[in-house]
C-alpha positions in Angstrom: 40.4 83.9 102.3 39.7 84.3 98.6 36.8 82.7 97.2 35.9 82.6 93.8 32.4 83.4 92.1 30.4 85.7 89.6 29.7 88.6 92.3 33.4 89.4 93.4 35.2 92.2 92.7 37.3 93.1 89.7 40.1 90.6 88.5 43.0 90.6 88.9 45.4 93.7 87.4 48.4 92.7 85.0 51.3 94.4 84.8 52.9 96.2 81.7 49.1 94.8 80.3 48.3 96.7 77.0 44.6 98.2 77.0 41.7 95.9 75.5 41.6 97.6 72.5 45.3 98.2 72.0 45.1 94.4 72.0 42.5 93.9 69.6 44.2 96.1 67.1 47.6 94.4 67.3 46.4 91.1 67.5 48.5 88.1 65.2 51.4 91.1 65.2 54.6 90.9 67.0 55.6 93.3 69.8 58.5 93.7 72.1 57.2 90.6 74.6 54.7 89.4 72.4 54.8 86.2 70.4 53.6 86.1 66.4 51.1 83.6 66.1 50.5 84.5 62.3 53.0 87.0 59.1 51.9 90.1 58.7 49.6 90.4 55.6 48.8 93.1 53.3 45.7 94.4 52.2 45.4 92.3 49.5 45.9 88.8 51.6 49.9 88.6 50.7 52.7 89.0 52.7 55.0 92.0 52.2 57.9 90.3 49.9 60.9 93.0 50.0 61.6 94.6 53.8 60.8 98.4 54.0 64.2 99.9 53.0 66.4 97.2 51.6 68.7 97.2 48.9 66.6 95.2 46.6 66.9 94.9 43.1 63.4 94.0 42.4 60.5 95.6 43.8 57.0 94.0 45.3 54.9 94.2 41.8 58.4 91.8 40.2 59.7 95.1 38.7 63.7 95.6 38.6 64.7 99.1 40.0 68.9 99.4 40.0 68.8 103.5 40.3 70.1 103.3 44.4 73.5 101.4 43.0 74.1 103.9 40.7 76.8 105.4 42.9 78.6 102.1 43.4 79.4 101.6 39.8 82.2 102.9 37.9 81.5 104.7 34.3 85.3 104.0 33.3 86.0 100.6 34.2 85.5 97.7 32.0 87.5 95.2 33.2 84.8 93.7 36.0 83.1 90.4 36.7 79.5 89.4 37.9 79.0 86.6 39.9 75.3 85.0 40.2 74.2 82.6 42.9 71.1 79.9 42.6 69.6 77.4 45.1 67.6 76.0 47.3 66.7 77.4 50.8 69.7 76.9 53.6 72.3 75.2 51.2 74.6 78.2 52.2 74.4 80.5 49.0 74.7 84.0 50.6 77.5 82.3 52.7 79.9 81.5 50.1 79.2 85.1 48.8 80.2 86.2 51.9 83.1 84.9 51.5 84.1 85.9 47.8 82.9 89.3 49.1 86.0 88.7 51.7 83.7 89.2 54.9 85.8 87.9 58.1 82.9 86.0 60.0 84.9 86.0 63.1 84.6 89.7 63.4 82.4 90.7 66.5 79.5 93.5 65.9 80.1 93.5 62.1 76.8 92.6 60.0 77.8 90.5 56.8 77.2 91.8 53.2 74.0 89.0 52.6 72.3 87.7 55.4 72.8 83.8 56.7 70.6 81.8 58.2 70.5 81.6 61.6 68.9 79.1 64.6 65.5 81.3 64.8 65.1 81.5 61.1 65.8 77.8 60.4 63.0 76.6 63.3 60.6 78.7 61.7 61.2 78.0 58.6 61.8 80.8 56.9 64.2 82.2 54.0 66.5 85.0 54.4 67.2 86.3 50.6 64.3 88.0 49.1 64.6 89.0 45.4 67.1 90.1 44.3 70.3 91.8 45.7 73.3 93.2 44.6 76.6 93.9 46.2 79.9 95.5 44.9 83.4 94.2 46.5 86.8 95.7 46.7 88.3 93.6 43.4 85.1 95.0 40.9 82.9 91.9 41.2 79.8 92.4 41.4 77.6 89.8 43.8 74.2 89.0 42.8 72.1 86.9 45.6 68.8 85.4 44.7 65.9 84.4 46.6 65.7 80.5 47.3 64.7 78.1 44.5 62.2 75.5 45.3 61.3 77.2 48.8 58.3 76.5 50.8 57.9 80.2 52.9 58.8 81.7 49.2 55.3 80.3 48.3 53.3 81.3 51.5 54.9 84.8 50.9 53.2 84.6 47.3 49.9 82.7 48.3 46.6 85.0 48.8 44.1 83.4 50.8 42.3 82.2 48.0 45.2 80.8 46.5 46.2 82.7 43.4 49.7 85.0 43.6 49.9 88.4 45.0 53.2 89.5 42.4 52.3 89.9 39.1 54.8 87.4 37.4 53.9 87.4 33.8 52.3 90.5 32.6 49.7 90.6 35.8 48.1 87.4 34.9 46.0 85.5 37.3 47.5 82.1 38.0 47.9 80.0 41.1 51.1 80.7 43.8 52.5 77.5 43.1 53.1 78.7 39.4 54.0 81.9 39.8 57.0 80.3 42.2 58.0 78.0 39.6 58.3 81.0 36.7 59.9 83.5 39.4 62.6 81.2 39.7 62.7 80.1 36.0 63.3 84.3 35.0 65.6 84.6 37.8 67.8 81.7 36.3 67.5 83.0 32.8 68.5 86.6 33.8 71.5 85.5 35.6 72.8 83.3 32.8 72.3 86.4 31.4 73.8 89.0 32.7 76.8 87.4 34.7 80.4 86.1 33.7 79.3 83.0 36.6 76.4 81.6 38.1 77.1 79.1 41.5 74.7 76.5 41.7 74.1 75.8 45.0 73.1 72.0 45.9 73.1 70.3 49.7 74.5 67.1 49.5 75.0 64.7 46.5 72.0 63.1 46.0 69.4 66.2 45.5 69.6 66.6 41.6 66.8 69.0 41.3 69.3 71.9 40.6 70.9 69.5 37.7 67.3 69.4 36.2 66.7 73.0 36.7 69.7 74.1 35.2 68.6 72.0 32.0 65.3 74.2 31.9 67.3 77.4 32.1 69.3 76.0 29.2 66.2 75.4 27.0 64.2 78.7 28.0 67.6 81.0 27.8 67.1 81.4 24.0 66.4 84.8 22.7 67.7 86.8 25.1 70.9 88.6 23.6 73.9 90.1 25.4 73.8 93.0 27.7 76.0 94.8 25.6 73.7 94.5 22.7 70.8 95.6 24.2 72.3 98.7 25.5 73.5 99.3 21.9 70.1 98.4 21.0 68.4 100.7 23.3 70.3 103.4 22.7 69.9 103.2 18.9 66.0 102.7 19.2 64.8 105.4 21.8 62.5 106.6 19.9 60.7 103.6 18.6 58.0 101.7 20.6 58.5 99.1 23.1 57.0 96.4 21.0 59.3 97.2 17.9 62.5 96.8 20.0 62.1 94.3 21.7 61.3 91.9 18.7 64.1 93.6 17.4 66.6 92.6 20.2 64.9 88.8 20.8 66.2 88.5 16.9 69.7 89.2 17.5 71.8 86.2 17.7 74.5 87.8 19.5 73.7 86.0 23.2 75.5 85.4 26.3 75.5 82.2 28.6 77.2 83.0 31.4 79.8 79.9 33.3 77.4 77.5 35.1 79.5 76.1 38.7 77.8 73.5 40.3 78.5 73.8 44.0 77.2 70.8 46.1 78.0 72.0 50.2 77.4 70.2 53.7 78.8 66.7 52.1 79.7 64.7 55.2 82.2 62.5 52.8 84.9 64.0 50.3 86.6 61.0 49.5 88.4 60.5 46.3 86.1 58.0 45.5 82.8 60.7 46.3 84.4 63.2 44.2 84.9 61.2 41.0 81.4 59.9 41.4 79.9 63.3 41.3 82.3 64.6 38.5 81.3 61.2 36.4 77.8 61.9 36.9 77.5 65.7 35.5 79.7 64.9 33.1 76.9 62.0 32.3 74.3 63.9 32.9 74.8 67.2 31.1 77.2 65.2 27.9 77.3 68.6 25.5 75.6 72.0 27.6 75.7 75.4 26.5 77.4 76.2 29.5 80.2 73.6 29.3 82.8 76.1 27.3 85.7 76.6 29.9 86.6 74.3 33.3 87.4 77.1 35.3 86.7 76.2 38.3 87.2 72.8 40.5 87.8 70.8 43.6 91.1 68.9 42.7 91.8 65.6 44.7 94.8 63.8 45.2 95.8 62.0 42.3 95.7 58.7 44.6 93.4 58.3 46.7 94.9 55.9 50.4 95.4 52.4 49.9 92.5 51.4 51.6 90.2 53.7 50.0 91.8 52.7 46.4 91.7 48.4 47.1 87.7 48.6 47.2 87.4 50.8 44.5 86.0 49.8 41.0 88.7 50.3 38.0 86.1 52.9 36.3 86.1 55.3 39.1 90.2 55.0 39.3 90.0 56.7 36.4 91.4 54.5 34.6 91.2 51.7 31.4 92.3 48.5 32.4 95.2 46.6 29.9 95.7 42.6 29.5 98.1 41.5 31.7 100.9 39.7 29.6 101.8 36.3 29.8 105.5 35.4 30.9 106.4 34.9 27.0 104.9 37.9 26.2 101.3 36.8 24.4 98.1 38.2 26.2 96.5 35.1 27.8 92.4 34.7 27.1 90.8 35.8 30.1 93.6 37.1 32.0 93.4 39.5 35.0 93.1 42.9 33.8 95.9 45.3 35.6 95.5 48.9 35.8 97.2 51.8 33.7 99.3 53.6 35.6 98.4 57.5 34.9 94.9 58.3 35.2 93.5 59.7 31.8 91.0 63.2 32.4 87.5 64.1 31.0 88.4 65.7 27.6 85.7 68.5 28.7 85.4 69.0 32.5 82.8 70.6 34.5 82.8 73.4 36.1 82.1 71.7 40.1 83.3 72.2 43.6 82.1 70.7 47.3 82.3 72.0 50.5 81.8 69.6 53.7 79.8 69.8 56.2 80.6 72.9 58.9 81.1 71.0 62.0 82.9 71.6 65.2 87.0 71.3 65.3 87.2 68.3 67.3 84.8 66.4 65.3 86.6 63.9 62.6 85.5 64.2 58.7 86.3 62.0 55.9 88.0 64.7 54.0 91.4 66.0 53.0 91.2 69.8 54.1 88.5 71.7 56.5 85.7 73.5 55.8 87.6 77.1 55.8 90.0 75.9 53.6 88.0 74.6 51.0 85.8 77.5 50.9 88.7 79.8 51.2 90.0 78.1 47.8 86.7 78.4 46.6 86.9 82.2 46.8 90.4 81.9 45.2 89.3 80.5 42.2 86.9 82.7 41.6 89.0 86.1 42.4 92.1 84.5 40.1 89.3 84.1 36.9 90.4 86.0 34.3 88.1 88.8 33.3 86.1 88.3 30.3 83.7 90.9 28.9 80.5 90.6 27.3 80.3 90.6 23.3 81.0 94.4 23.1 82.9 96.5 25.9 80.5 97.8 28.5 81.5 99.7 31.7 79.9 98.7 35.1 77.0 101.6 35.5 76.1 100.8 31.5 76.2 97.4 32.5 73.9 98.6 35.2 71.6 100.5 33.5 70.9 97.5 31.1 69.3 95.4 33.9 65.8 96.8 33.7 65.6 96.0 29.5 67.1 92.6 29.5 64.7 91.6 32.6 61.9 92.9 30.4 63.1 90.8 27.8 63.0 88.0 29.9 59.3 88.4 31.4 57.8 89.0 27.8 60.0 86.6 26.4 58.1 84.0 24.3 59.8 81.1 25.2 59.1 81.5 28.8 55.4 82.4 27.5 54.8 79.2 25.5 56.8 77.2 28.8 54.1 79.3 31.0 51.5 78.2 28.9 52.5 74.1 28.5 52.6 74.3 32.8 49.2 75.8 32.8 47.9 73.2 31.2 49.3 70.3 32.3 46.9 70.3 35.1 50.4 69.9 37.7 49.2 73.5 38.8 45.9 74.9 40.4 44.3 77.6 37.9 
């Protein structure tokens, strides 16, 4: 019988065990049965940002390197469209690109064009987009995916131990994580607005309006930077002069683009008629004259009557309509008379560009809304394939287009109004120094 004590014989022998200092080595790292107790960190305290290998736009020191898609990109064609996506972690931007990309999800084996968040990575909490990454589908439009907005494991990626950023954001100045996420995501929304024809803002649900006030920032930190198509004339014309002198000289043209903003709110669990004109009523309230608010290209169009039960409890405002006195029998208006509805609902004179996508649930679950998930996001990627293309103020093919990216995202890190917004957030004491 086995007794236990200090004088016995060796202990007991684990299988498959690695040796002691095998273990010591590879300890808080994750092996084939092993369980990762803590990320991987660098030398310098941070977590490695961009996967060894990926197609990433951007590199780990916040630099933009788009030599690898060189190959993609046509020198003759003109006559593309580049398609942006912001949000907030899990809202389902690389899905819906997935889907304008024309990716069959049903297909077994087949890995999609931007990766989706799946059960492991939503328990742990992490984010699957990193940077920024571009893809090229089969109608010329290019796909530009973005790293979440307003993400929690983007800031422990960033965060040394003592606190301050590992990337250098703004010209490798020392400031805290938390404010080198908030600028990362400020020059990614300014170099998508651009650089692309549209930019989806992604929101989950309709009460989160933190994409509504971010997109107002963009607006007011977007001036300065000119069209693609004039800094590539720009840069070609001034090779020879010094960084400093060009880039003054291109942050005084006036010549800019703004590219389409679509405000995309997904995994609504109502699309009624009466949801839908609520959210269109407040953009249209809450952004009354934008920058962005030149065409309504794109939109989720209800039925023109909601059902009689839905349209008996629902206020005369949101009908979408401007209630009329109701005549008397000789033909006079009566004082205080019931007020009767016009007939024909009267539109927004300028409409926003909007959409919503329910929630994904299973088939035999009921919704409140008029089509499923599939078909709503399937018309989604209809709209955006039938746009008409548009090019930037001069003609520019897709690998010039291309080879632009590195100088306007140079613009946008050294430009001053991002400086001076850097500056007014340092101060405000809302961030650590």
């Amino acid at each position: 019988m086995a007794t236990s004590g200090g004088s016995g014989g060796p202990g007991p022998k684990i299988l498959l065990a690695k040796p002691a200092a095998a273990r010591a080595e590879g300890l808080g790292s994750s092996g084939p049965t092993g369980i990762k107790l803590m990320r991987d960190r660098d030398d310098d305290g941070g977590g490695r940002r961009i996967p060894p290998g990926s197609l990433n736009l951007l590199s780990d020191t916040w630099d933009l390197t788009p030599d690898r898609y060189l190959p993609l990109m046509s020198a003759d064609n003109q006559e593309f469209m580049v398609v942006g996506v912001l949000g907030p972690p899990g809202a389902g931007k690389s899905t819906i690109l997935n889907e304008i990309y024309g990716f069959d999800s049903s297909s077994q084996g087949v890995l999609p064009p931007f990766n989706t968040q799946t059960e492991d990575i939503r328990a742990t909490a992490r984010h699957c987009s990193v940077g920024l990454e571009l893809r090229m589908c089969a109608e010329r439009i290019i796909l530009l995916d973005t790293q979440p907005i307003f993400s929690a494991s983007v800031l422990v990626d960033l965060m040394r131990p003592d606190g301050t950023s590992n990337t250098p954001v703004m010209g490798g100045e020392t400031m805290s994580a938390e404010l080198a996420q908030e600028i990362m995501g400020l020059q990614l929304g300014v170099f998508l607005f651009s650089v692309c024809h549209v930019v989806l803002l992604i929101t989950e649900g309709v009460d989160d309006i933190s994409m509504w006030r971010y997109m107002r920032t963009i607006e007011m930190l977007k001036q300065g930077i000119p069209d693609p198509s004039v800094v590539a004339q720009g840069t070609s014309a001034t090779d020879t002069s010094g960084d400093k002198d060009r880039n003054d000289s291109l942050q005084d043209d006036q010549i800019e683009n703004f590219a389409d903003a679509v405000f995309v709110h997904t995994k609504l669990q109502d699309i009624s008629y009466t949801e839908v004109k609520r959210l269109e009523m407040a953009l249209s309230s809450y952004f009354p004259n934008p920058a962005f608010n030149r065409n309504s290209i794109i939109s989720y169009t209800v039925p023109q009557f909601p059902p009689p039960t839905e349209w008996q409890n629902m206020s005369p405002h949101l009908k979408g309509m401007q209630p009329v006195p109701k005549p008397a029998s000789n033909g006079n208006v009566e004082s205080g008379s019931e007020l009767a509805p016009l007939r024909k609902p009267q539109k927004l004179e300028r409409g926003l560009n909007f959409y919503v996508l329910p929630l994904k649930v299973p088939d035999e679950v009921i919704q409140n809304t008029y089509e499923s998930y599939y078909v709503m996001l399937q018309q989604l990627r209809n709209q955006i394939l039938s746009l008409q293309r548009r090019s930037f103020a001069k003609p520019m093919s897709e690998r010039d287009w291309l080879k632009v990216l590195p100088r306007v995202w140079d613009l946008v890190k050294k430009s001053p109004v991002l400086a001076d917004y850097f500056k007014m957030l340092q101060s405000s004491g809302l961030f650590r120094r």
